[in-house]
Backbone bond lengths (Angstrom), bond angles and torsions (degrees), N, CA, C in turn:
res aa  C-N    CA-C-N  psi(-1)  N-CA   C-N-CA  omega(-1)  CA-C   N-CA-C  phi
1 X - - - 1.454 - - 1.529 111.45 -
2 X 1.560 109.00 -29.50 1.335 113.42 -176.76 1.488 114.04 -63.95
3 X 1.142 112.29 -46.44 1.398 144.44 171.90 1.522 109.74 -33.82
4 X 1.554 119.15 -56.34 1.152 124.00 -175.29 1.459 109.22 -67.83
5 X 1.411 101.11 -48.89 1.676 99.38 -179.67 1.204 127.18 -63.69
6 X 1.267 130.67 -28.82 1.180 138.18 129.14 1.230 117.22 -24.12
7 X 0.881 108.94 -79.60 2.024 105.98 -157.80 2.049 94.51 -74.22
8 X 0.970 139.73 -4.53 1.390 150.06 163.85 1.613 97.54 -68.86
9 X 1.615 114.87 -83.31 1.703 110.39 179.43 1.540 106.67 -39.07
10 X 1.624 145.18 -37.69 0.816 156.77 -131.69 1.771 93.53 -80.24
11 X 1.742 86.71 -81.02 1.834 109.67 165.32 1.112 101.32 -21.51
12 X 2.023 122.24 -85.28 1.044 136.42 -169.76 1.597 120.62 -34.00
13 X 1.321 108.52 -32.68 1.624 123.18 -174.16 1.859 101.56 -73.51
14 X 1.239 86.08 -75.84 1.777 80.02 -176.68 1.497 115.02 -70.37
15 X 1.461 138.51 5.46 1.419 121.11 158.00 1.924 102.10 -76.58
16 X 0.922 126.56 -65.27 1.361 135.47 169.29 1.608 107.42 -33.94
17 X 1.054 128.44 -31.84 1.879 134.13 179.40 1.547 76.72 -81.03
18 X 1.083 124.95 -74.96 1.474 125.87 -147.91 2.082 103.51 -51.20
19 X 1.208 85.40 -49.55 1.626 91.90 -168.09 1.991 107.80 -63.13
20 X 1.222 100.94 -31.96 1.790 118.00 -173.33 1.662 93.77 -66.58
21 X 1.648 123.66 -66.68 1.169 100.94 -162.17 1.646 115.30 -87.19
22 X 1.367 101.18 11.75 1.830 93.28 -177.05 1.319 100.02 -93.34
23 X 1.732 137.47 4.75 1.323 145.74 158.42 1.159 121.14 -87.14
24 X 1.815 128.06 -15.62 1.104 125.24 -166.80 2.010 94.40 -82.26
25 X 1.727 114.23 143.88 1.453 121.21 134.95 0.911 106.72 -24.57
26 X 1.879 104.91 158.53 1.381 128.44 175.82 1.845 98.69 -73.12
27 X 1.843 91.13 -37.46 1.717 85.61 -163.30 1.157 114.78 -77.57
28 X 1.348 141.92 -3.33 1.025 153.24 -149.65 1.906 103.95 -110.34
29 X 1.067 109.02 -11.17 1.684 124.73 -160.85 1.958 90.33 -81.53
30 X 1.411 124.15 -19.19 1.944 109.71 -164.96 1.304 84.15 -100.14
31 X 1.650 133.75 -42.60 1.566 114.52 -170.66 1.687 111.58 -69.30
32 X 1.562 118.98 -29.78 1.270 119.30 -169.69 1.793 106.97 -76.40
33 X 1.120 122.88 -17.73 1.445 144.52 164.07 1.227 106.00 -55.08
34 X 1.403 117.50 -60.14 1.388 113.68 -161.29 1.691 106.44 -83.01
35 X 1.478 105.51 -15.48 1.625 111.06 171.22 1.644 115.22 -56.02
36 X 1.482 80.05 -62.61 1.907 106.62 177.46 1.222 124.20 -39.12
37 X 1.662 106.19 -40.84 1.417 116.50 162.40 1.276 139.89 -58.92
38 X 1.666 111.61 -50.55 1.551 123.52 136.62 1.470 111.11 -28.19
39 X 1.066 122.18 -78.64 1.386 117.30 -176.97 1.332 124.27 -41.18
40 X 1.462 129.53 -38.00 1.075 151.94 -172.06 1.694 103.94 -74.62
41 X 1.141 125.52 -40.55 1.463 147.26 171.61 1.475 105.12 -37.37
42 X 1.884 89.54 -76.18 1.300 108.34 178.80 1.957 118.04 -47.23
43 X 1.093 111.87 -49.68 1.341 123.49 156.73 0.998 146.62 -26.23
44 X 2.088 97.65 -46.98 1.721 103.25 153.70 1.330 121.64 -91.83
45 X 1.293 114.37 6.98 1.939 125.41 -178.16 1.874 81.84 -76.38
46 X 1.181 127.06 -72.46 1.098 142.60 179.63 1.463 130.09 -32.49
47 X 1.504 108.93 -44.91 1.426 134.39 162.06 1.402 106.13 -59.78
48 X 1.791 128.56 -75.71 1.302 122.89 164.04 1.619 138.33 -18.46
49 X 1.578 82.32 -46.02 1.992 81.84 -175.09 1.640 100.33 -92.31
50 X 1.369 117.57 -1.59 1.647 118.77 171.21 1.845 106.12 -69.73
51 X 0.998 82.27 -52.83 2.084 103.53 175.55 1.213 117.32 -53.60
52 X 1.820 101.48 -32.40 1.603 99.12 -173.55 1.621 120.70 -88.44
53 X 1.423 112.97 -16.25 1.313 115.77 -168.33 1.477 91.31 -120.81
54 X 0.949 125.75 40.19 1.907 136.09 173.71 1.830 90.23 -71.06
55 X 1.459 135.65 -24.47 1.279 134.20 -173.56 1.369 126.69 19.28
56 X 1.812 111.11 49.90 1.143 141.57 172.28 1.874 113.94 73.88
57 X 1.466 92.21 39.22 1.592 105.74 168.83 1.627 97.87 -100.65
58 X 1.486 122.30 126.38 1.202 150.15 -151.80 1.768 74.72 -78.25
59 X 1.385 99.78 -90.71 1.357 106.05 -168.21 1.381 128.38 -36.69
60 X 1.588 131.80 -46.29 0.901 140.77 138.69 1.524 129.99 -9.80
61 X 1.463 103.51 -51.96 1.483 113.10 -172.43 1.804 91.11 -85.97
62 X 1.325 111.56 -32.04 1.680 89.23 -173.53 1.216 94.11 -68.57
63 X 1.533 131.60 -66.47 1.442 114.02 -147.51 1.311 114.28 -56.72
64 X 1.482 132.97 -42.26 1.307 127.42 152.05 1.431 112.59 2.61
65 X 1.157 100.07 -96.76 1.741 129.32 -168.45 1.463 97.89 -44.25
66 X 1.595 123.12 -43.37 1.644 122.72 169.76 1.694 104.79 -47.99
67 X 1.239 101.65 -58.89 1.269 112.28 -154.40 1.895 106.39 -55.71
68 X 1.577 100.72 -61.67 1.400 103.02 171.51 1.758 113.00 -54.79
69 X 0.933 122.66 -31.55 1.756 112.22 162.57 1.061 115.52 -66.30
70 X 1.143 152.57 -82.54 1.049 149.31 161.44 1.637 128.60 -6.03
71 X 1.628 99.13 -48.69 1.494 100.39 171.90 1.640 107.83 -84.64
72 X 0.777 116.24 -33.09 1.726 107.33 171.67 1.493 116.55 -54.15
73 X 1.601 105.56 -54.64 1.439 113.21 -169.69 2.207 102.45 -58.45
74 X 1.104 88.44 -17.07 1.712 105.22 167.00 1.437 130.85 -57.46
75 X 1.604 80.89 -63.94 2.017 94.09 166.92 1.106 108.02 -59.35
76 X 1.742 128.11 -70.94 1.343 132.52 168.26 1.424 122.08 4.09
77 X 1.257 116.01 -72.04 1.040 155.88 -150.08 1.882 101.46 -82.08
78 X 1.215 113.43 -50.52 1.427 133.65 -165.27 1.661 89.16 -52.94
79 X 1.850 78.28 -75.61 1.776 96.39 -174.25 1.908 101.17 -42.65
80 X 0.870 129.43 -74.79 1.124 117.96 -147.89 1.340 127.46 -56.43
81 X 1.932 101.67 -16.59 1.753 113.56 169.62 1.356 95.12 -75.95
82 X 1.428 128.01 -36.31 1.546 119.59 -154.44 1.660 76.07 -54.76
83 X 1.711 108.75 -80.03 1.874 126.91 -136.64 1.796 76.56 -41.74
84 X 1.360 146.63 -82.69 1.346 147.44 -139.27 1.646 98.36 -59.74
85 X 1.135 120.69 -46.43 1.705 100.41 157.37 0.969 124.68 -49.11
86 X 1.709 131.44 -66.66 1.018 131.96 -146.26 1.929 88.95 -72.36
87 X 1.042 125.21 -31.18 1.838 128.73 -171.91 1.386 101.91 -54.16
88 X 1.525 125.75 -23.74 1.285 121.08 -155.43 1.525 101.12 -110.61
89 X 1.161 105.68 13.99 1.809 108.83 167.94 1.591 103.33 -119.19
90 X 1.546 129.98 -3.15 0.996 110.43 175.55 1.851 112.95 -81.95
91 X 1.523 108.05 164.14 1.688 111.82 164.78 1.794 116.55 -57.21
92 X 0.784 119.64 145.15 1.595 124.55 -174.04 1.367 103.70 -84.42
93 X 1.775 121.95 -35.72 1.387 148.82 -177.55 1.349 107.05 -33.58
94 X 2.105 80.76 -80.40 1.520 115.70 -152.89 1.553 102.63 -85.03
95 X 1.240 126.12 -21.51 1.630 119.59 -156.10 1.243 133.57 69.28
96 X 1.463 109.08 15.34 1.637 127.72 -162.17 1.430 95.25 -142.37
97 X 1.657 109.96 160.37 1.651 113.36 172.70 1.598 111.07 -74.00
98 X 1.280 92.11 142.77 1.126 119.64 175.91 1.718 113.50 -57.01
């Protein structure tokens, strides 16, 4: 039963992700990044102490270790769309924003 409810919030999660960012502005896409990232932070604070008290549950300790990969490869990732946005508003000239 647990199972279902789970994988139900799951569905429910990514139709609602899906529907949120296919409404957001273009301009609005570098501040919500840098939110996401925060969030994403928080995520691997969360992931870590999942990993840490795994107290020799096999499974436990993997998903952990999933989880903190995953959320890093997140941040990673965040930052590096933010900086390539934010690069494409600077002057080519000056080296500074436009």
């Amino acid at each position: 039963m647990i199972l279902i409810l789970l994988l139900f919030v799951f569905v429910l999660a990514a139709f609602l992700g899906f529907e949120l960012i296919s409404k957001v502005p273009s301009q609005l896409h570098t501040p919500l990044m840098s939110g996401s990232n925060a969030i994403s932070g928080i995520t691997i604070v969360g992931a870590l102490i999942a990993a840490g008290r795994a107290d020799g549950d096999t499974l436990a300790l993997i998903l952990g270790f999933c989880a903190v990969v995953l959320a890093s490869i997140n941040v990673v990732g965040g930052y590096l769309v933010t900086n390539r946005m934010l690069s494409m508003f600077q002057n080519k000239d000056k080296g500074g924003p436009s």
